[in-house]
N, C-alpha and C positions, 0 to 999 in steps of 0.2 A: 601333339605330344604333351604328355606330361607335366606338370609348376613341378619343378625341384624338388625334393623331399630327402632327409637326410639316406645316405645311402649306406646298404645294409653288407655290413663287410662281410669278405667268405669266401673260400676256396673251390674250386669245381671238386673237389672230396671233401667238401663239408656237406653234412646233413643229409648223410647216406641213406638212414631211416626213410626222411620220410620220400627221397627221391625213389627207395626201392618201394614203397606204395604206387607209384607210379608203374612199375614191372607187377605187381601182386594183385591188386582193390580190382573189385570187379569196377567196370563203367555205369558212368552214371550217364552214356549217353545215348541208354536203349533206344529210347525215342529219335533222335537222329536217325542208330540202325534202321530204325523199323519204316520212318518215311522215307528211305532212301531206296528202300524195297530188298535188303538184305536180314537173314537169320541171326535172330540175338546169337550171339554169343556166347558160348560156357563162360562161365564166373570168371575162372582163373583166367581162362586165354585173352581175357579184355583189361588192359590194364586202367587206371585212373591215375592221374596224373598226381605227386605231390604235392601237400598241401604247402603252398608261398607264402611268403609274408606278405601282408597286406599294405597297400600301397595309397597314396590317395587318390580316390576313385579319378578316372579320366574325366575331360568334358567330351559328351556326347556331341560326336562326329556328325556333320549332314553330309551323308552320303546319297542324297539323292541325287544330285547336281554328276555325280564323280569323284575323281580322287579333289578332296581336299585341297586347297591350296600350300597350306603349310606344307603338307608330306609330299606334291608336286614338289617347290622349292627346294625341297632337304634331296629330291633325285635329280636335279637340275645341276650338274656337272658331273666331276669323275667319286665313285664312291668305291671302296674297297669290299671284295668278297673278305672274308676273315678265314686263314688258314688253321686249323687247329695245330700246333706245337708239339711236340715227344721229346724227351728224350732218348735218350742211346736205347738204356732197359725199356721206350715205350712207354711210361708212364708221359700223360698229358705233363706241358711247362707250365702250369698257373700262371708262372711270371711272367713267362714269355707270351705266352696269351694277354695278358696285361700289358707289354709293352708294347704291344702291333696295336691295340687299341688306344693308346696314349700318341701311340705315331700317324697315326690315323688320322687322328684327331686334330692333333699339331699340325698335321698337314693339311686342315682346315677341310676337310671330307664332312660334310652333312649329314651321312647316312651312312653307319658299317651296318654290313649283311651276313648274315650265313648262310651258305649254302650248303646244298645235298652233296655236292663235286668238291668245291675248295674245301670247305671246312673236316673232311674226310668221313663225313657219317658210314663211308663204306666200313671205316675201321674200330669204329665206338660201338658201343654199345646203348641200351636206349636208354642207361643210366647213367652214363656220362654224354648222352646227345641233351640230356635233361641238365646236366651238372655245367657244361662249357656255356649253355643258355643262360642259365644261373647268372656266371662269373660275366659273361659279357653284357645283358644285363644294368647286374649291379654297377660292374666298374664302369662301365659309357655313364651310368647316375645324369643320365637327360643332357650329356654333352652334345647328343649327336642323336638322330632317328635309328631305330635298333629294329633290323628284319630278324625274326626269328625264321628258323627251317622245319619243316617236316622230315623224318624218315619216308620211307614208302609204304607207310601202313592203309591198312583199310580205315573205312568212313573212319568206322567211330574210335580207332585209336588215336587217328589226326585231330579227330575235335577237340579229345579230352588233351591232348598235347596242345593246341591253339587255348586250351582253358588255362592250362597252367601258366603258358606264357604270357596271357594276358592276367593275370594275376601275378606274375612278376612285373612287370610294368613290360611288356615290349609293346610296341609299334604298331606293326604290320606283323603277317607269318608269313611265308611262301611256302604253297604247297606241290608237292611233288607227288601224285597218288601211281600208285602201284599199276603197271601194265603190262604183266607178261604174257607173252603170245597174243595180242592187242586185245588184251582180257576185256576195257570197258569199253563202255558206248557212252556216247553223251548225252541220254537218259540214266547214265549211272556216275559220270564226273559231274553234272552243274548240281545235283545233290551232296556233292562231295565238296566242293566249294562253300555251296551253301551250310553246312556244318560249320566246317572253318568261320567262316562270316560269323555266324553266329556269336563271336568270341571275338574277333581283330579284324581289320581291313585285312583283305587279303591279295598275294603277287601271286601270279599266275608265273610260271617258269614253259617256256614252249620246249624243254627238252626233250620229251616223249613223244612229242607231235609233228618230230620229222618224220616218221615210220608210219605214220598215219593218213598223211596226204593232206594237202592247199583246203580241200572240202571241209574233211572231219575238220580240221583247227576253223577254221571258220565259219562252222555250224555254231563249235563248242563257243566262241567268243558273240556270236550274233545270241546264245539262248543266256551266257552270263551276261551282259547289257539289260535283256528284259528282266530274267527271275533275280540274278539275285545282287543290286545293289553294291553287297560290300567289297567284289572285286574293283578293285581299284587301280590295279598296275600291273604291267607286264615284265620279265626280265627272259629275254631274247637269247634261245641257243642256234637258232635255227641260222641265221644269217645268209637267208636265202629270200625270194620273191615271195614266199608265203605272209613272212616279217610283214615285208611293206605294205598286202595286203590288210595285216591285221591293224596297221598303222592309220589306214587311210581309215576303217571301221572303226576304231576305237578310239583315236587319239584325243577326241572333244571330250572323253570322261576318265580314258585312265592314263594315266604316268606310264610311260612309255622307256624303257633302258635297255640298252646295245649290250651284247656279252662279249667276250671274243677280245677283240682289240679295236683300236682308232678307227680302222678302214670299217669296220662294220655300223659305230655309228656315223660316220662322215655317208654312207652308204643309207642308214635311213635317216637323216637329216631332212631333205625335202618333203617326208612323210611325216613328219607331226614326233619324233624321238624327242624326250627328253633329254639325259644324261647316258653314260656308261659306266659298265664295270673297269675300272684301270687299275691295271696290275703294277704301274709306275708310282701312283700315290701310296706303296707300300713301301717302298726303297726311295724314290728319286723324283719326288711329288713336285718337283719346278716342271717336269717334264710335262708331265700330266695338265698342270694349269697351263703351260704354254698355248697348248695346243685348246685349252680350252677356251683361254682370251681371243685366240684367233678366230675360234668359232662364234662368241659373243662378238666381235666386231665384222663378221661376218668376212673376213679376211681368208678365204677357202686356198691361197696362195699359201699363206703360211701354217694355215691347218697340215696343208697335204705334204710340206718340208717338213714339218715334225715327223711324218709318217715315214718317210722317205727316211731322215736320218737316224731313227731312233727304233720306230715300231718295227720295219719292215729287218734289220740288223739285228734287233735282240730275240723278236720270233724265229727267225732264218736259226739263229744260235741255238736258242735251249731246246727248241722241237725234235732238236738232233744227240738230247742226252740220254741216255739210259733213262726209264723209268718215265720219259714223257717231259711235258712242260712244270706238272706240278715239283717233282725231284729238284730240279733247278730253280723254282722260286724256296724249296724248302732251303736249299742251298745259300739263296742272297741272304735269307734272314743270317744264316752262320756267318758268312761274310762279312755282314755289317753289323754284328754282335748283338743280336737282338732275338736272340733262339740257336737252335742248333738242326742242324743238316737233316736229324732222323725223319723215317718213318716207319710205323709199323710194319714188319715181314707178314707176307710177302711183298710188299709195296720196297722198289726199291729205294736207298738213299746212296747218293754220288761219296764216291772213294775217296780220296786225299787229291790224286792225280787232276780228280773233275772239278774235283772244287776249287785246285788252284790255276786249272784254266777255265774256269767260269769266272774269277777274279779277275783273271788278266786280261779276259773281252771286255768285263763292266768298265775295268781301269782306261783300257785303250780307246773303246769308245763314249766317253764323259758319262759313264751311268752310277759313278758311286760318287 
């Protein structure tokens, strides 16, 4: 990570200019394009990322070994995806964005993340997926390790998007490449990585590669090990025997995290996982460390009682609300005054009625 450097204040709607050179500038990453064995691009349809403020350069990573030690460390317990914020009218909450990273943080989380799912990229646009990056970023200012996300774009949009955020200062990127109708092969993702690399350490996300088959994901992780270095970490949707597979292949060089809830990393625990995504360290972060001192003391009695009193009762609950799991965490932020309930239509947001019996389960069973 990063020395400190004073931090550069700003809204996710500041500095529209030059974030919309980012949607306009042709790319400057034909050459990726072209080794990766796809057709440059027309001018306009390739964007370039806007130009950042300059940051003080990183210390150069050795990434030959794997993931680093440091950024292992910073995924070594429970770390929070980061929800993007709205208001009622849909406009992003800057503030409220700001305070989930200050709570985050508080709640002594090493690493906040964004992802393609939590952080709602379905609902942004590539000028506020550029702007939210921006603002979380700046405001983290090296308190914590900062994953940046990809959209689903092709090679060379993902790279010059891994260029910009790595001239903001982030981290890591996770990238998420594009596969409709199982479009690639992987002769066409581990040059897609390899782009991304080229600019940040990058997290591999296994959410594409349920539909793929235990093979493909395991070719694609045995060809990223040899060609390209800068993958460094995994983050887990799959939560199935493919996982542990990848676990057992990979775990000596990359950072290793559970998606999902408790049961999924208690589930690759024996396999070499580091940390997980916990949805608890956003609201009710004693929970969350509970359950993780339990696992550091290797205490797997009192791991699977957390799981039992808390995971297994609050999943049971919100999975059964309108609009899915994500509506009801948009929900606790309002609840616990830290945001507000929205999300953008068509995506639903819980009514008055949901929200004051989503209040009344947290209350009743110790979660606020």
């Amino acid at each position: 990570m990063q020395q400190p450097s004073q931090p550069v204040r700003g809204t996710a709607s500041e500095a529209v200019g030059s974030r919309r050179d980012f949607l306009r500038a042709s790319t400057a990453a034909a050459g990726v394009a072209v080794a990766a064995g796809l057709a440059t691009a027309a001018e306009n349809d390739t964007p370039k990322p806007p130009a950042a403020p300059r940051r003080a350069a990183k210390a150069t990573l050795d990434l030959s070994r794997g993931c680093p030690a440091e950024i292992r460390a910073a995924f070594a317990g429970p770390w929070p995806s980061i929800r993007t914020p709205f208001t009622k009218d849909g406009r992003i909450d800057d503030a409220a964005l700001r305070g989930q990273l200050d709570f985050a943080i508080e709640a002594k989380a090493k690493a906040v993340v964004l992802t393609w799912g939590d952080s709602l990229f379905s609902l942004l646009t590539d000028d506020e997926i550029a702007g939210v990056t921006k603002t979380v970023v700046e405001h983290v200012n090296h308190r914590a390790l900062v994953v940046a996300a990809t959209d689903r774009w092709w090679t060379g949009k993902a790279a010059e998007f891994a260029a910009y955020c790595a001239e903001l200062g982030a981290d890591v990127v996770m990238g998420l490449p594009p596969d409709w109708a199982a479009s690639t092969t992987v002769d066409m993702l581990v040059p897609y990585y390899g782009a991304l690399a080229e600019h940040l350490p990058v997290m591999i996300v296994t959410n594409y590669l349920g539909s793929r088959g235990t093979p493909f994901a395991l070719d694609l992780c045995r060809r990223l090990l040899k060609e390209v270095p800068g993958v460094i970490a995994v983050k887990d949707d799959l939560c199935d025997d493919t996982i542990l597979k990848i676990c057992l292949l990979t775990h000596d060089r990359w950072a290793l995290s559970a998606g999902g809830q408790k049961k999924n990393h208690l589930f690759m625990l024996p396999y070499g996982v580091d940390g997980y995504l916990s949805t608890f360290i956003t609201f009710k972060p004693e929970i969350a460390w509970r359950y993780w001192d339990a696992v550091e003391a290797n205490d797997l009695d009192a791991a699977t009682k957390v799981i039992r009193d808390f995971d297994i009762p609050f999943f049971d609950h919100i999975l059964g609300y309108e609009g899915g799991f994500d509506a009801a965490i948009h929900g606790i932020d309002e609840i616990r005054g830290r945001g507000q309930r929205y999300r953008r239509p068509p995506y639903h947001s819980l009514g008055d009625k949901q929200l004051e019996g989503l209040a009344e389960f947290l209350k009743t069973h110790g979660m606020l």
